[in-house]
N, C-alpha and C positions, 0 to 999 in steps of 0.2 A: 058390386061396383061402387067402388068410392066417388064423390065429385067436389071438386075443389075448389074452395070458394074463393075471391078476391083476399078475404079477411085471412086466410090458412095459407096463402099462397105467400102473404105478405110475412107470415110468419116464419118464412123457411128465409134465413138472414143472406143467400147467395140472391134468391129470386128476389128480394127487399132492395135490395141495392139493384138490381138488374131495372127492375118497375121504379125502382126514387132514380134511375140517371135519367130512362127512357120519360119520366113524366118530366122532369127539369131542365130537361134540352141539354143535358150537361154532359161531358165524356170524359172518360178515364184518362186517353193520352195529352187533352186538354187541361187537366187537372194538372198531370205530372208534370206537363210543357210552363206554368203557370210557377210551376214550384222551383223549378230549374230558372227559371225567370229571376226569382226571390231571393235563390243560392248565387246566382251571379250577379247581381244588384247585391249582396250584401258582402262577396268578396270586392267586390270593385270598391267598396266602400272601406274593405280592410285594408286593400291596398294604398288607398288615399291616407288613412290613419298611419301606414307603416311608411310612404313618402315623408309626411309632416316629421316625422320624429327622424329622419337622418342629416345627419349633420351637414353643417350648411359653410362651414369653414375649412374643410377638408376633402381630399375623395375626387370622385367624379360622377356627374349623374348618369355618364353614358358606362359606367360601371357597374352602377346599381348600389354603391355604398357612399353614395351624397344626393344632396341637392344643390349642388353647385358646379356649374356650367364654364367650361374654359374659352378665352380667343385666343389665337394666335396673333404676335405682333408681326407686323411684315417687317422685311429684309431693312428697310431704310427709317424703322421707327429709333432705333438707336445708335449713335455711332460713339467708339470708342479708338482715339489711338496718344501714343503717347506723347508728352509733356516735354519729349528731347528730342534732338533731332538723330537720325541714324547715324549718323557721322560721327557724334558722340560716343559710341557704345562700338563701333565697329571694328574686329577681332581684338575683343576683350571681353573679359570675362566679366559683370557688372550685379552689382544688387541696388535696388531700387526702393526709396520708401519715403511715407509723408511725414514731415512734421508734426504730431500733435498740434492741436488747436483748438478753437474755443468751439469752432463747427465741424471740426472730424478728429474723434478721438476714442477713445477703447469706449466710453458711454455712448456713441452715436450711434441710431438707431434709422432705420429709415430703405430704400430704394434704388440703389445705382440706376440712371439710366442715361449715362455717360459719360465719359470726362476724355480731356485734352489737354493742349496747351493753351495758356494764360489766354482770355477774347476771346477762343471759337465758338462759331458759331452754331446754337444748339440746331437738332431736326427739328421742320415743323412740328410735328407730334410732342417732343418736349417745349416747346414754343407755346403750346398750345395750355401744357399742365403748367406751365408756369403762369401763362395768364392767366390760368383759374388761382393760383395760389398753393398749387398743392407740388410744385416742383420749387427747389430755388438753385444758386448756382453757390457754388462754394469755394471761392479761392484758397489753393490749399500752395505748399513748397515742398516740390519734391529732394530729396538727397541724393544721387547717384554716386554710388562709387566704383570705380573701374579699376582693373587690375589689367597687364599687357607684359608682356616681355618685353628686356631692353634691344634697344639696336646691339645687336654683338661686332667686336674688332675684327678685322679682319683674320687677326692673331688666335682670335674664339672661334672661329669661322675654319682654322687648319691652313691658313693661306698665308705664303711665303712669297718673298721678294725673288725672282726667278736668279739666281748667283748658282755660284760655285760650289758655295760653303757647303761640307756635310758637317758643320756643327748644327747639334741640336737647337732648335731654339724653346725657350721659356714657354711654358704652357698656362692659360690663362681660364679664369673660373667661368663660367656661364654668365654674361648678365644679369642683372640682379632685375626682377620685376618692378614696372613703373608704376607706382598708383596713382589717383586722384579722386579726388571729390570736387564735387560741383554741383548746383543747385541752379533748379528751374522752377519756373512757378507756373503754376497749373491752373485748371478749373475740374471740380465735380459737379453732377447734376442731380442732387439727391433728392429723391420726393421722401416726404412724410406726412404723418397725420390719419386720421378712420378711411379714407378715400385711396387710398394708395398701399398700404402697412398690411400684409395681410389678402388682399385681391392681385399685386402684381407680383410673379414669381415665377422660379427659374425650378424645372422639373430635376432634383437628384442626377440622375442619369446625364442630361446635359450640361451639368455644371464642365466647366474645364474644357469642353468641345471647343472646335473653329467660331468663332462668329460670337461666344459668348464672352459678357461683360466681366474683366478682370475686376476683383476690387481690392482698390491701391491696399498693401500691407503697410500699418505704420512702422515710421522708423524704426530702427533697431528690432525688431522683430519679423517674421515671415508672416504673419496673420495681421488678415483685415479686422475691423471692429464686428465683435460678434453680433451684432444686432443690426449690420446692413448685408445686404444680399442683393442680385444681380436680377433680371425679368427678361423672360421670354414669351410671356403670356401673361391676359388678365382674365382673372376667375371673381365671379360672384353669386353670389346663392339666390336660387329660387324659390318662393311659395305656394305650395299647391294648393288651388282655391277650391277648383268642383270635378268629379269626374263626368265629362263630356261624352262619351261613347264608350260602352264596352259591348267585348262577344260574349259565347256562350262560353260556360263553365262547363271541360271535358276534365272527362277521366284519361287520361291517359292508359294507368295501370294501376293497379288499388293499391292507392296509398299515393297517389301521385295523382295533381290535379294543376292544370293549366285555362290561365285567362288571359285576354289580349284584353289592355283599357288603353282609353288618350285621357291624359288629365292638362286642365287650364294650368298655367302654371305663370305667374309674375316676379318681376325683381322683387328683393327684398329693399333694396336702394337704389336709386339710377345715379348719377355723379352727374349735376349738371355741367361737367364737360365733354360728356358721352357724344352731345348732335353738334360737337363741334367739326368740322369737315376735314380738319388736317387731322384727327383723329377716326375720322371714320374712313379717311383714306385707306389709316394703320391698320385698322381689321378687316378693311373690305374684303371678301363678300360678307364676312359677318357681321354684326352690330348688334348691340344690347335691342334687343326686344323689349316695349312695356308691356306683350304676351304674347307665350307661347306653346305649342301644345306637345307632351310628351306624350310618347306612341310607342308602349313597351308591350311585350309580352312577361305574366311571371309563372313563375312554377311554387308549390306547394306540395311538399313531402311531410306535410305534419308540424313542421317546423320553423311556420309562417311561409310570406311571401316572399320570393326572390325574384329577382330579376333574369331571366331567362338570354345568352345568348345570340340568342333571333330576335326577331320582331315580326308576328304572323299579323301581318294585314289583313291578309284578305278575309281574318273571322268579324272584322270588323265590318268589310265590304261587303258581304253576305251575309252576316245575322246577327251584326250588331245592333245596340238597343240606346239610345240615345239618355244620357244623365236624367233622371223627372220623370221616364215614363211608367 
């Protein structure tokens, strides 16, 4: 009969480890639970490094290929109509354009955010960019030229004097079309400058829709100045500072791994005319936050982190782990 000492027992490397957990209060699923901890603490960590590095002038955050945040302008933040009166223009055919000048011309660069006739009076919301400095108003001359048919004779027209006569009468040419030009003088309300150039913009797709801001083409040509463009929204980029909360790090499918995080996230610049009230009317219910927290889910095929889709909360609400722990 053999007998086994402490010392021989510890020597067989399964029972060594059995005797080193039991004597160290330590446990296997503790360990691994511990590790799993470290792997999601340090993708959360990747995901914050892969946040900072997307670009902050383009995209969208709720895309996942930006750090920058869009509002919508409401209905009454811009108005735009024209410089003539209808009566003007009515059954005629017309082209319409501005004079060149010292403040709108093919080098003008800048924001439509309305124009009219010569005086009108801007929305509070441009009321408001003007008072900061970052809107001005621009009196510009418009050109209108109108084309119409003439009145025709009644001799154009096929209409005879009711007689007798079966002589022919003289057949006479069409009316000759009436033109004219004539000129009104307007107002634009063009913002420029780092505050405005860049943050207020009009999405592709909705360009040329109802409700979007034309911009005037100059004279003699169909095209506005290439460097002004129209706003339907202001966008500004965010900073991600810490990540605040993440869940656990699953596998999905091997090769395929999923995390929920919320990261703190701040402006990059606030515009001090953000807390002005005729402008926060413009975004209401929105408004530039000085922080806020982004709450994504992303996925990971090898290939970094992506932004996911969904947004699984509730791994946060159940076994999430708080930024520091």
């Amino acid at each position: 009969m053999r007998f086994w000492t402490m010392k021989s027992l510890l020597s067989a490397p399964l029972l060594a480890a059995l005797v080193t957990t039991a004597l160290t209060g330590a446990s296997v699923p503790s360990a691994c639970a511990a590790s799993d901890d470290r792997k999601a603490a340090q993708a959360a960590d990747d995901i914050l490094a892969t946040l900072r590095a997307l670009p902050g002038d383009r995209g969208d955050l709720e895309e996942g290929n930006s750090r920058r945040v869009c509002l919508r302008l409401g209905g009454d933040a811009i108005h735009s109509e024209a410089a003539w009166p209808m009566s003007a223009v009515i059954a005629s055919r017309y082209t319409a354009g501005v004079e060149p000048g010292a403040a709108y011309n093919t080098g003008t660069t800048g924001v439509l955010l309305g124009d009219g006739p010569r005086g009108m009076e801007a929305t509070p919301f441009v009321q408001a960019l003007m008072a900061a400095g970052v809107v001005r108003r621009v009196p510009v001359t418009w050109v209108v030229h109108t084309t119409h048919p003439g009145t025709p004779t009644a001799a154009q027209l096929g209409l005879h004097d009711l007689d007798d006569s079966s002589e022919p009468r003289p057949s006479e040419p069409p009316p000759a079309n009436v033109e004219a030009t004539t000129r009104f003088e307007g107002d634009l309300f063009l913002g420029s400058g780092p505050e405005i150039v860049g943050h207020f913009e009009i999405p592709p797709d909705e360009r040329g829709h109802i409700g979007a801001v034309s911009i005037p083409p100059l004279l003699g040509t169909t095209s506005p100045p290439s460097g002004v463009t129209s706003a339907s929204r202001y966008c500004y980029a965010l900073k991600p500072q810490r990540v605040l909360e993440y869940g656990p790090l699953q596998t999905v499918e091997p090769g395929h791994q999923r995390i929920t995080v919320a990261v703190l996230m701040t402006p990059e610049q606030v515009p001090g005319w953000a807390s002005d009230p005729r402008v926060l009317a413009v975004f209401a219910p929105q408004f530039i936050r000085p922080q806020q927290v982004f709450m994504a889910t992303f996925d990971n095929f090898g290939d970094g982190w992506k932004k996911f889709g969904l947004t699984f909360a509730k791994d946060l609400a159940e076994t999430g782990h708080y930024g520091g722990e």
